[in-house]
C-alpha positions as CSV (number, residue, x, y, z in Angstrom):
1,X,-28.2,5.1,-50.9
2,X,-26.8,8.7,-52.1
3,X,-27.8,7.5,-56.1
4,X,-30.9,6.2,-55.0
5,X,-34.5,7.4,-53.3
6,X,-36.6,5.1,-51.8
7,X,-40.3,5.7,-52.7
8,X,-42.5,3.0,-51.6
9,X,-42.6,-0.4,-50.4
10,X,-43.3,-2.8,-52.7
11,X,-43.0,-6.1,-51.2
12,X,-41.9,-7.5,-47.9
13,X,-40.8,-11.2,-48.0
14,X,-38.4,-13.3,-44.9
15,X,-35.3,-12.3,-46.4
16,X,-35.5,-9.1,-47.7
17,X,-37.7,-5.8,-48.5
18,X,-38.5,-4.3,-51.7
19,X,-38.9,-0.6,-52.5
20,X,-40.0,1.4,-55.5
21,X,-37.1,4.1,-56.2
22,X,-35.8,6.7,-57.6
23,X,-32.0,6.4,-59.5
24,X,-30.9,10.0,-59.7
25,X,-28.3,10.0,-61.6
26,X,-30.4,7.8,-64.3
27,X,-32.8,10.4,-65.6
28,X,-35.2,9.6,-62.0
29,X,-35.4,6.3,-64.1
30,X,-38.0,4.2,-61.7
31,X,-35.5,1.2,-60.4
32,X,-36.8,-1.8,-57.3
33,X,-34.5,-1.9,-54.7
34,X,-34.0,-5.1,-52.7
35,X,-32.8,-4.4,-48.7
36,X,-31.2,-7.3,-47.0
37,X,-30.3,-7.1,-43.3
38,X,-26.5,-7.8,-43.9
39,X,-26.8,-9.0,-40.2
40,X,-28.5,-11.9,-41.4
41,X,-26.4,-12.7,-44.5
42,X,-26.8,-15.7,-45.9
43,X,-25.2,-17.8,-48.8
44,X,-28.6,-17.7,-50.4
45,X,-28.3,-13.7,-50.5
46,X,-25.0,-14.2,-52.0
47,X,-26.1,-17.1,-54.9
48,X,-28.9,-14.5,-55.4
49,X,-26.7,-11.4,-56.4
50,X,-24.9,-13.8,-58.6
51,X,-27.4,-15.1,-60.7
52,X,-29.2,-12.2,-61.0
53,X,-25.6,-10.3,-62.5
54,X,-25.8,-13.4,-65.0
55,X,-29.1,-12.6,-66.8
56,X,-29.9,-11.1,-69.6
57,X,-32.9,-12.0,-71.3
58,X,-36.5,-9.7,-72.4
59,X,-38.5,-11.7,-70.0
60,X,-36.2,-12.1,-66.6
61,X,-36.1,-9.1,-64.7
62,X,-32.5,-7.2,-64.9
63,X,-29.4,-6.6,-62.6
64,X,-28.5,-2.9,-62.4
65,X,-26.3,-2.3,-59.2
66,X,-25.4,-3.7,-55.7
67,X,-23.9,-1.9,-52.8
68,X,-23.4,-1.8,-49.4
69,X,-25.1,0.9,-46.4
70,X,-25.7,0.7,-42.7
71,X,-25.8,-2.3,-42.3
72,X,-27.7,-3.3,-44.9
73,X,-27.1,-4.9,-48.5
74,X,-28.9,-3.5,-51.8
75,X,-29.5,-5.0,-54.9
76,X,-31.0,-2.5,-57.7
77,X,-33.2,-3.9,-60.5
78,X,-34.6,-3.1,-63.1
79,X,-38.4,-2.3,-62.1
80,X,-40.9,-4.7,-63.9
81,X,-43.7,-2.2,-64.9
82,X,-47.4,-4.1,-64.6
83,X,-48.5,-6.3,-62.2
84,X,-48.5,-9.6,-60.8
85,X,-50.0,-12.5,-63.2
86,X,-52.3,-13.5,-60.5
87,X,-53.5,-9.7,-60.1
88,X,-54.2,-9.7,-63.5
89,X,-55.8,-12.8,-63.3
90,X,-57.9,-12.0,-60.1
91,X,-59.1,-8.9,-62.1
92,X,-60.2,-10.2,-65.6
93,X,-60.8,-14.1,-64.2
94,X,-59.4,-15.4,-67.8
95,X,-56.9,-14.7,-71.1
96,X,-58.2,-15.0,-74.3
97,X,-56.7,-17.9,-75.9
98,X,-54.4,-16.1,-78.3
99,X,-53.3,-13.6,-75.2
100,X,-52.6,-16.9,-72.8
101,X,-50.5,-18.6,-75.4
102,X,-48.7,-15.4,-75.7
103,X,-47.9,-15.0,-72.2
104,X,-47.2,-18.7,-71.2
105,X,-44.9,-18.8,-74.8
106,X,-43.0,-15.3,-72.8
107,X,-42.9,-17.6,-69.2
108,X,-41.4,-20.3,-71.3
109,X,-38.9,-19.0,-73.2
110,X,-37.7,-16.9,-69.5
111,X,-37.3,-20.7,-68.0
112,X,-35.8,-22.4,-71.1
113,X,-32.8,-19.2,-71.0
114,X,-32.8,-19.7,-66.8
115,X,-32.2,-23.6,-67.6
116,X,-30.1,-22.8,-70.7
117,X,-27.8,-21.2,-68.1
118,X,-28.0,-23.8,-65.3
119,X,-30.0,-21.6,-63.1
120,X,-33.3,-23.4,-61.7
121,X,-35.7,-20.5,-60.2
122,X,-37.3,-22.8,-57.4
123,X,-40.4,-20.5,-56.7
124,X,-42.1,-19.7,-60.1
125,X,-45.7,-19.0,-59.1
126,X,-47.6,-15.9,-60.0
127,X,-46.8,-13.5,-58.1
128,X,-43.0,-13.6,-59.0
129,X,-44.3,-13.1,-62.6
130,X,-44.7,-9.4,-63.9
131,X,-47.2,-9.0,-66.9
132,X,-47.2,-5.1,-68.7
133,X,-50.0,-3.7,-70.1
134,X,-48.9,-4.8,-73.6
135,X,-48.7,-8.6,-71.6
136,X,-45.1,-9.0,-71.8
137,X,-43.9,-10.8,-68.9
138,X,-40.8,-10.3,-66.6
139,X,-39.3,-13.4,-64.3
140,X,-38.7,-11.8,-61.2
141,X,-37.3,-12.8,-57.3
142,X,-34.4,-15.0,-57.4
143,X,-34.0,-15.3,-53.7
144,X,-34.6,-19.1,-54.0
145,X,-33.1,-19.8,-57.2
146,X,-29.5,-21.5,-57.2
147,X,-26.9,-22.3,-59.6
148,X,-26.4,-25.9,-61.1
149,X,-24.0,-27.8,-62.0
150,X,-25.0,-29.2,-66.0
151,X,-24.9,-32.9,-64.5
152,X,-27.1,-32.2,-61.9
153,X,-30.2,-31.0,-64.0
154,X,-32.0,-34.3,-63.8
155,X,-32.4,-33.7,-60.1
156,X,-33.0,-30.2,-59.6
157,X,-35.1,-29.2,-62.7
């Protein structure tokens, strides 16, 4: 963790924890940090790192580092500024029209370039979408997503 300083907790999920950080060798650049216990390694946590090092794409959050400390596996990411879609949603209770086509066109064309690539997310709900204050969206947490092989797509998509 020498490159990195933890800030906050973000989110704590059954597989992992995720903290607001600091790189420091990236202009303080504001990065998320997800901490697996590498006790508990899993295939899953493994899939995971490897999807997320195959994505590229405005609207899927980005792979920036991995490493291992104490213990304990770290994936760095990109940090998806805003909030979650159902924040948002909870606080103005509805889109206009032209602001909801916007965003679901942005959650759409993440999914079509996740599919595009074989990858099938498995646990797109709300709160793993990110929407900025300009309402771009960011696809983010990959811990159930899984790799597919282009003959299986009729059964997993």
């Amino acid at each position: 963790m020498e490159n990195y300083s933890l800030i906050e907790l973000l989110g704590k999920g059954s597989y992992a924890t995720v903290y607001l950080a600091r790189a420091i060798n990236r202009d303080n650049q504001q990065v998320a940090v997800k901490v697996f216990d590498t006790q508990k390694k899993s295939k899953s946590m493994k899939e995971e790192i490897d999807i997320l090092k195959r994505l590229t794409h405005p609207n899927v959050v980005s792979f920036i580092d991995e490493f291992v400390s104490n213990n304990k596996q770290y994936i760095v990411l990109e940090k998806a500024n805003g909030t979650s879609l159902l924040k948002s949603l909870k606080a103005i209770r509805k889109y206009s029209e032209i602001d909801a086509r916007s965003i679901f066109t942005d959650i759409l064309r993440g999914v079509e370039y996740l599919h595009c690539n074989n990858i099938a997310h498995r646990d797109l709900k709300l709160e793993n979408i990110i929407i900025d204050k300009d309402k771009g969206i960011k696809i983010i947490d990959f811990g159930f997503a899984t790799m597919c092989k282009p003959e299986d797509k009729g059964n997993v998509f």
